[in-house]
PDB file of N, CA, C and O in Angstrom:
ATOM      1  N   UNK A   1      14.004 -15.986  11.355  1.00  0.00           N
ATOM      2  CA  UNK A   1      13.299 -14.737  11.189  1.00  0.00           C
ATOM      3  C   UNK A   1      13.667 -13.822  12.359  1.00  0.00           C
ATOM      4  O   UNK A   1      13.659 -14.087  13.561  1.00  0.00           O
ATOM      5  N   UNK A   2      14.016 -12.594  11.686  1.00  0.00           N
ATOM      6  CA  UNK A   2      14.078 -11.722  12.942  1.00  0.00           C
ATOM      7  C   UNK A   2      13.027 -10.804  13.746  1.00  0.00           C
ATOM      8  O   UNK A   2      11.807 -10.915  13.623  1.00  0.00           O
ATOM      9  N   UNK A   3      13.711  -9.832  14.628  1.00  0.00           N
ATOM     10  CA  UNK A   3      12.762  -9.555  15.209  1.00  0.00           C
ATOM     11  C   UNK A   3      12.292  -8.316  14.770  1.00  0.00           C
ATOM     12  O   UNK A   3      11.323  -7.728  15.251  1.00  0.00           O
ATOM     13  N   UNK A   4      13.198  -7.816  13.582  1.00  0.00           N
ATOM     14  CA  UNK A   4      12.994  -6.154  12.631  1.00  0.00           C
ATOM     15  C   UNK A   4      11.780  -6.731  11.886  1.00  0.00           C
ATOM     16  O   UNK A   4      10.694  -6.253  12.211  1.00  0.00           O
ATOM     17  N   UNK A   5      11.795  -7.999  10.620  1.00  0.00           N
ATOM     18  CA  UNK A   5      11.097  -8.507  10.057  1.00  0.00           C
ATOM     19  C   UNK A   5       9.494  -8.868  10.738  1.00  0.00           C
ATOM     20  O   UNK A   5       8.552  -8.638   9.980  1.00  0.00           O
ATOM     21  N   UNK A   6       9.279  -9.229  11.647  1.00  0.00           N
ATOM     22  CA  UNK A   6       8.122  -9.455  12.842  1.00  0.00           C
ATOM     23  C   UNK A   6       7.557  -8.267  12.709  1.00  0.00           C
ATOM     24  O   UNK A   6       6.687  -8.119  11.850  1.00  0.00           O
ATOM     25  N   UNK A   7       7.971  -7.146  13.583  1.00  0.00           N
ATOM     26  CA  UNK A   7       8.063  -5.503  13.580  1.00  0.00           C
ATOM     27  C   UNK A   7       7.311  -5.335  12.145  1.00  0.00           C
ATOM     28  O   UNK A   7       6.107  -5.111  12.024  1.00  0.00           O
ATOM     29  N   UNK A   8       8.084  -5.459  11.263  1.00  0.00           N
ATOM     30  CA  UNK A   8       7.536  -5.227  10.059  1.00  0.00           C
ATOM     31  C   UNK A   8       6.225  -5.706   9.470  1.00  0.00           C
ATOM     32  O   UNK A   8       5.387  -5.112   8.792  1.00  0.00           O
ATOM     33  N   UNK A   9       6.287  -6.960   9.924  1.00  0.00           N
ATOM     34  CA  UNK A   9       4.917  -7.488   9.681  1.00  0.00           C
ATOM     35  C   UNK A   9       3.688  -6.952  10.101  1.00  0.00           C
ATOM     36  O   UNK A   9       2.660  -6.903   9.426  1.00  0.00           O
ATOM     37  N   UNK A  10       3.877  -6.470  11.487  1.00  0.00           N
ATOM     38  CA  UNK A  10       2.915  -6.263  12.732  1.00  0.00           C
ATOM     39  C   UNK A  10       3.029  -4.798  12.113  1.00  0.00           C
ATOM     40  O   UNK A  10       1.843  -4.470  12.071  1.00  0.00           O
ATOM     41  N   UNK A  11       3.627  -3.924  11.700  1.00  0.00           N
ATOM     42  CA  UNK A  11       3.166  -2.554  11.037  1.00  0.00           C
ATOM     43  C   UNK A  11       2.240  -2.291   9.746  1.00  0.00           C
ATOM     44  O   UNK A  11       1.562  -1.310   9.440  1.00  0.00           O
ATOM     45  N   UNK A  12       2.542  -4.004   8.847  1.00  0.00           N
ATOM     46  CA  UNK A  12       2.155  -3.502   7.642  1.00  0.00           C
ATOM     47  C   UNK A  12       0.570  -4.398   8.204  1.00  0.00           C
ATOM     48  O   UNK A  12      -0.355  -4.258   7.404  1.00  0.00           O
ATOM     49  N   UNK A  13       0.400  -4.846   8.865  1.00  0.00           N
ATOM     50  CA  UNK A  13      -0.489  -6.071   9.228  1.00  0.00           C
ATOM     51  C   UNK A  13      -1.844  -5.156   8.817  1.00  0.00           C
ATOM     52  O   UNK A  13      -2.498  -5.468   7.822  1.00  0.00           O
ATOM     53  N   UNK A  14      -2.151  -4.211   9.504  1.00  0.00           N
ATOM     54  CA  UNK A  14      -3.382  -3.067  10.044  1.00  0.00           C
ATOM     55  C   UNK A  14      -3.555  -2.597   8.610  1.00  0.00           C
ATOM     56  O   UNK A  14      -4.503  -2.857   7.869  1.00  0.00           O
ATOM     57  N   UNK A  15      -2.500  -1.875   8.346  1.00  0.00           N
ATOM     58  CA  UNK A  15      -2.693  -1.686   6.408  1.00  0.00           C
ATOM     59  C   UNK A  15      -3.167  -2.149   5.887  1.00  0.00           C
ATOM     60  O   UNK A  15      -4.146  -1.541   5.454  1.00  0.00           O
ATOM     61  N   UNK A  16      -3.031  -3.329   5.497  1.00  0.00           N
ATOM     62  CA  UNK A  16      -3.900  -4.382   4.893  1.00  0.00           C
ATOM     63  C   UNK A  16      -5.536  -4.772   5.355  1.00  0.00           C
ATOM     64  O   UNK A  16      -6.574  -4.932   4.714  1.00  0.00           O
ATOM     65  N   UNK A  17      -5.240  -4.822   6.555  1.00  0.00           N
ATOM     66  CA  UNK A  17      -6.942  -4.673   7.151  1.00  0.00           C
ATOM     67  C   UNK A  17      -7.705  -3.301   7.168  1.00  0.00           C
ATOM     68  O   UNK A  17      -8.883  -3.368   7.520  1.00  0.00           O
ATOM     69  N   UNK A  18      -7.275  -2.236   6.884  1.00  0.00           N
ATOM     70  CA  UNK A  18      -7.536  -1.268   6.734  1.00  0.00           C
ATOM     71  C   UNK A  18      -8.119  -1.081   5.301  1.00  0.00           C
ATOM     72  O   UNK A  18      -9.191  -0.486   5.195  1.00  0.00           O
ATOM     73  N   UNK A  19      -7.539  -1.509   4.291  1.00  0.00           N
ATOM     74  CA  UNK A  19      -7.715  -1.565   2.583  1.00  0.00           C
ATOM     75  C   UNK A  19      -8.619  -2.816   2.350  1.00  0.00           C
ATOM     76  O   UNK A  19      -9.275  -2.753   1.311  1.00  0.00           O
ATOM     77  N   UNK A  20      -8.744  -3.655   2.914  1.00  0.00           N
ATOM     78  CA  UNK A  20      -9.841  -4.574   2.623  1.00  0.00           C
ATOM     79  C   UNK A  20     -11.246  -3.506   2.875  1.00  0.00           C
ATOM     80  O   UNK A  20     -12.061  -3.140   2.028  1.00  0.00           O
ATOM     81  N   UNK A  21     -11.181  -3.110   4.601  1.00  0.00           N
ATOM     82  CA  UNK A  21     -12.602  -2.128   5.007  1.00  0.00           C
ATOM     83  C   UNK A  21     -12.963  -1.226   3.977  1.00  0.00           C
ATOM     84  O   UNK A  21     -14.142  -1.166   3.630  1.00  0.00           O
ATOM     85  N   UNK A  22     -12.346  -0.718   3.595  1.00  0.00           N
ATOM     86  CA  UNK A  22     -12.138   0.510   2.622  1.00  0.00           C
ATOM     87  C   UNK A  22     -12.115   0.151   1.167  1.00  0.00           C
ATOM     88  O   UNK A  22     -12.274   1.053   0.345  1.00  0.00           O
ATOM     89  N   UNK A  23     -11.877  -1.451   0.658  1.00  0.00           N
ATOM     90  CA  UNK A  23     -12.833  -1.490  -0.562  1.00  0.00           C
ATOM     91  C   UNK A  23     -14.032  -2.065  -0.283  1.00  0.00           C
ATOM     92  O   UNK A  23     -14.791  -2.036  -1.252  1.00  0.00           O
ATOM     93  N   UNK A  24     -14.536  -2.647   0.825  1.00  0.00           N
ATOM     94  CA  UNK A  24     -15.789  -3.112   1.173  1.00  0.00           C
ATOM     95  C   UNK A  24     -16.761  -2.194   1.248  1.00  0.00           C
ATOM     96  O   UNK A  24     -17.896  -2.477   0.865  1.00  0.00           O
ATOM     97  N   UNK A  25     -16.424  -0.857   1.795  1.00  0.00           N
ATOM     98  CA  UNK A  25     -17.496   0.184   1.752  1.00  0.00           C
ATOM     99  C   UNK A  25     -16.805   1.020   0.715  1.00  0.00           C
ATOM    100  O   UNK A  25     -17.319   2.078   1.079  1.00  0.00           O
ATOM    101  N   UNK A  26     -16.102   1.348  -0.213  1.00  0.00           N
ATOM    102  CA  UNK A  26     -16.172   2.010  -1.202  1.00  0.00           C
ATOM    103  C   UNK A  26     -14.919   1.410  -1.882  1.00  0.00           C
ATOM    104  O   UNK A  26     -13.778   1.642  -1.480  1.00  0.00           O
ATOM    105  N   UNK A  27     -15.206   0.635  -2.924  1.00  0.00           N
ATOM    106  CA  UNK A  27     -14.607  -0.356  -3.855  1.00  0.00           C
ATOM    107  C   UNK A  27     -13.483   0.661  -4.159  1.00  0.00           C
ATOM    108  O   UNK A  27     -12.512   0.806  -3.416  1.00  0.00           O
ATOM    109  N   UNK A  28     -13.756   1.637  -5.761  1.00  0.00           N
ATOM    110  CA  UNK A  28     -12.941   2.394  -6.057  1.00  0.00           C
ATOM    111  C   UNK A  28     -11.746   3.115  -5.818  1.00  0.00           C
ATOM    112  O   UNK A  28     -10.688   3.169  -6.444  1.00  0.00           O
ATOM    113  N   UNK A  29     -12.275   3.836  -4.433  1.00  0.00           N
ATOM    114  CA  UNK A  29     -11.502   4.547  -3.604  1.00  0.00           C
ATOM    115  C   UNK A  29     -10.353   3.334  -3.201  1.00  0.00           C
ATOM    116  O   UNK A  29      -9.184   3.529  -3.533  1.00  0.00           O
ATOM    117  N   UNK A  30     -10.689   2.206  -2.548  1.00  0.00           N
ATOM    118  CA  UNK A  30     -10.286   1.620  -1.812  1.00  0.00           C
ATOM    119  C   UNK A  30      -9.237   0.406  -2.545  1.00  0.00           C
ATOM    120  O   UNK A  30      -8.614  -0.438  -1.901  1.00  0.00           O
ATOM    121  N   UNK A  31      -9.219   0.599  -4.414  1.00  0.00           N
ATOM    122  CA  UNK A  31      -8.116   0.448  -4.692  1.00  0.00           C
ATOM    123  C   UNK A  31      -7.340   0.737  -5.484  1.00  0.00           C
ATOM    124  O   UNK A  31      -6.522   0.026  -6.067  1.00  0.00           O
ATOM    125  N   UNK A  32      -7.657   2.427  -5.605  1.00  0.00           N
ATOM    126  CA  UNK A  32      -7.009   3.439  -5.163  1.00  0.00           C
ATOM    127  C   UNK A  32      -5.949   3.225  -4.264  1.00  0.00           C
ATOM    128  O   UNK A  32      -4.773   3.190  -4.628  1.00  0.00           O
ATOM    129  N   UNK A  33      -6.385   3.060  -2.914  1.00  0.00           N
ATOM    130  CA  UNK A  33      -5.784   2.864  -1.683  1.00  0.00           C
ATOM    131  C   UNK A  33      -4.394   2.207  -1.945  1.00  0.00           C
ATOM    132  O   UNK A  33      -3.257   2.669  -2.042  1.00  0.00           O
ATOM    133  N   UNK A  34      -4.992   0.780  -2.033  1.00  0.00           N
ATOM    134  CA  UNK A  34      -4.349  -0.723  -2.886  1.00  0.00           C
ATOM    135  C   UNK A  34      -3.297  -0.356  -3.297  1.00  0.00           C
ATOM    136  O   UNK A  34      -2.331  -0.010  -2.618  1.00  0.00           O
ATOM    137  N   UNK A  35      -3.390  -0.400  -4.528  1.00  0.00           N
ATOM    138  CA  UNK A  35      -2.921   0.758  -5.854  1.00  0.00           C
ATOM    139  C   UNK A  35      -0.931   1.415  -5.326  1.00  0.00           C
ATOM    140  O   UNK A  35       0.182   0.973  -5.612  1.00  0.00           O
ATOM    141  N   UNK A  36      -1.380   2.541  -4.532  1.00  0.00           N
ATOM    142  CA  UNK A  36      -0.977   3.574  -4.427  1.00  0.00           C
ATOM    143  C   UNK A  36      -0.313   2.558  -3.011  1.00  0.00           C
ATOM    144  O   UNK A  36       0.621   3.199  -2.528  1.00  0.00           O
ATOM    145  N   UNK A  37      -0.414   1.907  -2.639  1.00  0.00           N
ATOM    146  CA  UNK A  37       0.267   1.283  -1.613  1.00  0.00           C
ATOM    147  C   UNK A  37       1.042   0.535  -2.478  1.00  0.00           C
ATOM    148  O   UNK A  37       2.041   1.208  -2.731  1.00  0.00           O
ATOM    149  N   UNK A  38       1.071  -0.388  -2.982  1.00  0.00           N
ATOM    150  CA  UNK A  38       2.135  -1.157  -3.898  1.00  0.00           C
ATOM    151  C   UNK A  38       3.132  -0.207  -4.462  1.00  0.00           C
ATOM    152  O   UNK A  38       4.360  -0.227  -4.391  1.00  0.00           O
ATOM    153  N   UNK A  39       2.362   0.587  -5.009  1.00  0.00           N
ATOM    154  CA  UNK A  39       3.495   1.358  -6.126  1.00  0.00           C
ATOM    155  C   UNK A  39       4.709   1.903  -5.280  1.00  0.00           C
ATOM    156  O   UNK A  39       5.890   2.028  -5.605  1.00  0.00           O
ATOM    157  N   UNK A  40       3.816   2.299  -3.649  1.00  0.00           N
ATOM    158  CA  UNK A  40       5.007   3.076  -2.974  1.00  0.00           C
ATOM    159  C   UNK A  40       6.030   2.477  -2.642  1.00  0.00           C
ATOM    160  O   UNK A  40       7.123   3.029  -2.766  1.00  0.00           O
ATOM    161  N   UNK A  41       5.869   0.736  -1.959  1.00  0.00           N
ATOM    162  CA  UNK A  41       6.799  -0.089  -1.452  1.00  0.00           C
ATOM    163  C   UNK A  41       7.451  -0.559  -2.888  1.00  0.00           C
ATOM    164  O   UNK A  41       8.675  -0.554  -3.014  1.00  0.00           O
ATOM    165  N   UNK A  42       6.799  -0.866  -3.705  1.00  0.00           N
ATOM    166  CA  UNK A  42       7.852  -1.004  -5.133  1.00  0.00           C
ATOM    167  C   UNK A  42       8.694   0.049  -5.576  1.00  0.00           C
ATOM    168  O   UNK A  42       9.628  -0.314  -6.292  1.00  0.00           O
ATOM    169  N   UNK A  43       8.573   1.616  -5.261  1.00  0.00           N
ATOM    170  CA  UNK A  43       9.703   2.434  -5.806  1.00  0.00           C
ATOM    171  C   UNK A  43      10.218   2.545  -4.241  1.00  0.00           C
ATOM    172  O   UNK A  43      11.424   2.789  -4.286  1.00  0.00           O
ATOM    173  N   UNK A  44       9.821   2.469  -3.052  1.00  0.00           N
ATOM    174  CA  UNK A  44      11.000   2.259  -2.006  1.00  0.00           C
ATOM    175  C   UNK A  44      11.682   0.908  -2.241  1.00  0.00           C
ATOM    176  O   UNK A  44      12.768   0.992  -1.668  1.00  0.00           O
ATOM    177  N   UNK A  45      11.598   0.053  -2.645  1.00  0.00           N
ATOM    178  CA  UNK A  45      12.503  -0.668  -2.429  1.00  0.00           C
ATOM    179  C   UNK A  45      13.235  -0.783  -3.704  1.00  0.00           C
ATOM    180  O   UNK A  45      14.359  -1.283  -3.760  1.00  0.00           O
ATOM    181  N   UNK A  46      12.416  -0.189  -5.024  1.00  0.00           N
ATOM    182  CA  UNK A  46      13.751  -0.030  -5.763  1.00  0.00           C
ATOM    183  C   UNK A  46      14.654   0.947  -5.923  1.00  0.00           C
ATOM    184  O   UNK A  46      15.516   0.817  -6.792  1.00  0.00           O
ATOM    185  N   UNK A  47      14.595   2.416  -4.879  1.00  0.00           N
ATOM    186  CA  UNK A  47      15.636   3.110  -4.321  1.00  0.00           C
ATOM    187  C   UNK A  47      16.199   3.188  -3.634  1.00  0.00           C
ATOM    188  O   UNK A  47      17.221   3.856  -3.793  1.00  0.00           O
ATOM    189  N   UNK A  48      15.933   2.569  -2.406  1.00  0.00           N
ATOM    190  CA  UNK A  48      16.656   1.972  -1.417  1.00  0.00           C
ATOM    191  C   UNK A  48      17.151   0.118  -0.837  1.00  0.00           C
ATOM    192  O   UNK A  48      17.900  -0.275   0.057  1.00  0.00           O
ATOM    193  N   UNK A  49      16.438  -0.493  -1.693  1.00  0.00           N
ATOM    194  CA  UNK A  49      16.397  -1.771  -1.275  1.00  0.00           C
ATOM    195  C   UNK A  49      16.412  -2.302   0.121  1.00  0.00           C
ATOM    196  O   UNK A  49      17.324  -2.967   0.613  1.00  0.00           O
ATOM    197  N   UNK A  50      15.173  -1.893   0.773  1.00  0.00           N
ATOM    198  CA  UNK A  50      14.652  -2.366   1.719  1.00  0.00           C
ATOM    199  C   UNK A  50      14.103  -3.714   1.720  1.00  0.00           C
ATOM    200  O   UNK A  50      13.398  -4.083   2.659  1.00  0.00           O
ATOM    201  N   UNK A  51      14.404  -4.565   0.622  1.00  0.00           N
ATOM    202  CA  UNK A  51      13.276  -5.020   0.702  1.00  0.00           C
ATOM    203  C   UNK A  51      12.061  -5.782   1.086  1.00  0.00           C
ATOM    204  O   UNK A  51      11.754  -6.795   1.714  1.00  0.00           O
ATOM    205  N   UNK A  52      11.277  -4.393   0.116  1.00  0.00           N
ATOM    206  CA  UNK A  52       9.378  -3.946   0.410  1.00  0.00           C
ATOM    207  C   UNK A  52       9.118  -5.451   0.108  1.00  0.00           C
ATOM    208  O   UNK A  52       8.357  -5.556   1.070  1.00  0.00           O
ATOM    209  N   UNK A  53       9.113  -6.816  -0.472  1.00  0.00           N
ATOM    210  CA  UNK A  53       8.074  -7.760  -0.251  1.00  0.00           C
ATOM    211  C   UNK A  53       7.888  -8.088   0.746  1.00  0.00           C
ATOM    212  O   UNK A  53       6.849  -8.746   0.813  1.00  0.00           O
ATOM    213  N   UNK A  54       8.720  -7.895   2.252  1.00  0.00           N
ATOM    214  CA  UNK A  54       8.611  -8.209   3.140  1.00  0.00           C
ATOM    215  C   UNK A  54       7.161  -7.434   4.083  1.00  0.00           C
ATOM    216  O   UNK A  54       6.444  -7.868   4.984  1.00  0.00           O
ATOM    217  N   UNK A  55       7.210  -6.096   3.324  1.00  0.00           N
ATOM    218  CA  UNK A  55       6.174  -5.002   3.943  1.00  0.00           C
ATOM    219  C   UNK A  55       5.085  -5.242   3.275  1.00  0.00           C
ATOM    220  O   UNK A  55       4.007  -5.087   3.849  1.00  0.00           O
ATOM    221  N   UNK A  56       5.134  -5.708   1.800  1.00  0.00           N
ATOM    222  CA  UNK A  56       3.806  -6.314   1.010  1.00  0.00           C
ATOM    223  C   UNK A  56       3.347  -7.634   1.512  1.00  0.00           C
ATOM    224  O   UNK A  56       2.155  -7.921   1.403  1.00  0.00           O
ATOM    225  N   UNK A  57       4.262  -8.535   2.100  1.00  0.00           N
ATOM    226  CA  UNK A  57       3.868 -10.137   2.662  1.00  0.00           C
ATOM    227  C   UNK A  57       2.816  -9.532   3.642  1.00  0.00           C
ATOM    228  O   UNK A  57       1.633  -9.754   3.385  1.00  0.00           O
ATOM    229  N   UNK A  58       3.126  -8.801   4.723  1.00  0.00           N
ATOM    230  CA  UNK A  58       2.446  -7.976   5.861  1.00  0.00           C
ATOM    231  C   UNK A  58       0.849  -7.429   5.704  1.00  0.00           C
ATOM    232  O   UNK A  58      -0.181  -7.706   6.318  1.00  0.00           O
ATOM    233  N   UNK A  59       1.172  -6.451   4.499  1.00  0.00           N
ATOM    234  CA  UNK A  59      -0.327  -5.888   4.147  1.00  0.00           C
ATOM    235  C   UNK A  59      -1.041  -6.792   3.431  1.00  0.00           C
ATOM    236  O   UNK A  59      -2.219  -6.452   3.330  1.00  0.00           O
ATOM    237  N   UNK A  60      -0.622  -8.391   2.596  1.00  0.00           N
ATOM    238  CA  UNK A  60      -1.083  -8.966   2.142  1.00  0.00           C
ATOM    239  C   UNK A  60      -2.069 -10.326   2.996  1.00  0.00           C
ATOM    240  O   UNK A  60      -3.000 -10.973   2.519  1.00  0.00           O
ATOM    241  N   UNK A  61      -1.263 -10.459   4.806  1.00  0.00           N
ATOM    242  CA  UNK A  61      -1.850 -10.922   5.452  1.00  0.00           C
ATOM    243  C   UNK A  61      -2.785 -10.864   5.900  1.00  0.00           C
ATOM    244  O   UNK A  61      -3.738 -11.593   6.176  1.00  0.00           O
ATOM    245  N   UNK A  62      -2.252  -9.151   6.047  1.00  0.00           N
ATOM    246  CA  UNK A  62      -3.929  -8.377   6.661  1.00  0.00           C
ATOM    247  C   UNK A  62      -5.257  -8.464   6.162  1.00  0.00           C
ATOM    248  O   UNK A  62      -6.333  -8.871   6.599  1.00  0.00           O
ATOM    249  N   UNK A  63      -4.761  -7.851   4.898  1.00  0.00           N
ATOM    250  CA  UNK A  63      -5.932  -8.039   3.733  1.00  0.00           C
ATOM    251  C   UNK A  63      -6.779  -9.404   3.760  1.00  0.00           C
ATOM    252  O   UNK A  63      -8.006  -9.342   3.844  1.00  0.00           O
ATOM    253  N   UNK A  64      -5.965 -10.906   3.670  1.00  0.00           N
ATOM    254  CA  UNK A  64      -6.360 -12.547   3.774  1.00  0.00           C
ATOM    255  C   UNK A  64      -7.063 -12.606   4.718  1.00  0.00           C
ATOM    256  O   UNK A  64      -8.212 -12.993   4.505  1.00  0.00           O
ATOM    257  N   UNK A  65      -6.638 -12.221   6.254  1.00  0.00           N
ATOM    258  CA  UNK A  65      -7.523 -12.807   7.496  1.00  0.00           C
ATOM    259  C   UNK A  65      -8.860 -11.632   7.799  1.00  0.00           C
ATOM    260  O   UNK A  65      -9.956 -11.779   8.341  1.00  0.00           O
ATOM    261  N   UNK A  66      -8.271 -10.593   7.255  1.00  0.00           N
ATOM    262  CA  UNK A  66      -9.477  -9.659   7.085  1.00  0.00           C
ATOM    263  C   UNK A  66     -10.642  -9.719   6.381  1.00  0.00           C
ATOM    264  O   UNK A  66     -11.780  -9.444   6.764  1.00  0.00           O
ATOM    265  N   UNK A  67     -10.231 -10.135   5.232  1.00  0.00           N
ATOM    266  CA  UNK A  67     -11.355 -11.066   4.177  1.00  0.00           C
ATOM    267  C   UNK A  67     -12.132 -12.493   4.820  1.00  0.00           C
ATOM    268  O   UNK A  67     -13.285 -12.925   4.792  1.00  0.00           O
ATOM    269  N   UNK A  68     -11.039 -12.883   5.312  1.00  0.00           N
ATOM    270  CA  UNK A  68     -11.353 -14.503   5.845  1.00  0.00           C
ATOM    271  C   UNK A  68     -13.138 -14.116   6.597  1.00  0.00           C
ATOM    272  O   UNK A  68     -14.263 -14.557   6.358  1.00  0.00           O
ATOM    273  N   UNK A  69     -12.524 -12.973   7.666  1.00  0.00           N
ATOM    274  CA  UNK A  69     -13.497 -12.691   8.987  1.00  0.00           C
ATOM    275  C   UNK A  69     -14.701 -12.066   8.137  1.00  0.00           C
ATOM    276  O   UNK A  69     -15.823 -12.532   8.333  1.00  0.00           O
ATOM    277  N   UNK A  70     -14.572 -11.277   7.423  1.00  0.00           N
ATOM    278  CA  UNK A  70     -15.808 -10.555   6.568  1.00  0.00           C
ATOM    279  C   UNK A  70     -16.341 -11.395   6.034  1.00  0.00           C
ATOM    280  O   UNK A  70     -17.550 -11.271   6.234  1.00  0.00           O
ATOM    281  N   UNK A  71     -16.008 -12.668   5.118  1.00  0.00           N
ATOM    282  CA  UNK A  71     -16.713 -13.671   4.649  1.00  0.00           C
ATOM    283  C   UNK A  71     -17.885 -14.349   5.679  1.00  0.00           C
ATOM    284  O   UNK A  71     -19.081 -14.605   5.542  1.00  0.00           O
ATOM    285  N   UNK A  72     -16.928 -14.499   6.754  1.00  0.00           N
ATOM    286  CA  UNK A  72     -18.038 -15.350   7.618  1.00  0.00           C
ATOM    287  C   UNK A  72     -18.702 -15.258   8.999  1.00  0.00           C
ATOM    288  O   UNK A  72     -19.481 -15.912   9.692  1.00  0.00           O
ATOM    289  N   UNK A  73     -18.103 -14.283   9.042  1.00  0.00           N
ATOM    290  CA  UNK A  73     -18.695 -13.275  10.169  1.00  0.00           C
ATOM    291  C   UNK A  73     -19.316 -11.798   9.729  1.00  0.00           C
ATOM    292  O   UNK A  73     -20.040 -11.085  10.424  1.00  0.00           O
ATOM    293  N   UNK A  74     -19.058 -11.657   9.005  1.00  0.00           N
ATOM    294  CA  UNK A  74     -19.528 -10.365   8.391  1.00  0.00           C
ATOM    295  C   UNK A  74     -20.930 -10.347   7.669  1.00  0.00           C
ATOM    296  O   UNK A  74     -21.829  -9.507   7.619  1.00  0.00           O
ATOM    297  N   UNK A  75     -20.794 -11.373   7.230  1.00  0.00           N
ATOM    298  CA  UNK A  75     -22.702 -11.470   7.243  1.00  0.00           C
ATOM    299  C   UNK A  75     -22.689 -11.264   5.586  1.00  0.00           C
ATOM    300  O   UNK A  75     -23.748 -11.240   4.958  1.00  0.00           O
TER     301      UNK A  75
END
């Protein structure tokens, strides 16, 4: 693994914890959010082939340990 891929992770990481908060206090909106985040890394990477699963693995982490902590710390 490199160190662009890492980078990448650690950018999309917050995203993902960001969109969990944001369907927790307003569901709809928040996947909306979701939503509109996938679609973007799916037509970037099918015009450029970056590829976005690497930037979706990222926001998908965030989202997991973000959930994890809200489950059981979050009351």
């Amino acid at each position: 693994m490199s160190f662009r891929y890492i980078k990448t992770y650690v950018i999309h990481f917050p995203v993902g914890c960001f969109a969990v908060l944001f369907i927790s206090f307003m569901p709809i909106a928040g996947a909306v959010f979701s939503f509109g985040f996938l679609v973007y890394e799916i037509a970037e990477d099918w015009r450029i082939k970056d590829r976005g699963y690497k930037d979706i693995f990222g926001y998908l982490v965030g989202m997991a340990l973000t959930g994890i902590c809200l489950y059981f710390f979050g009351g």
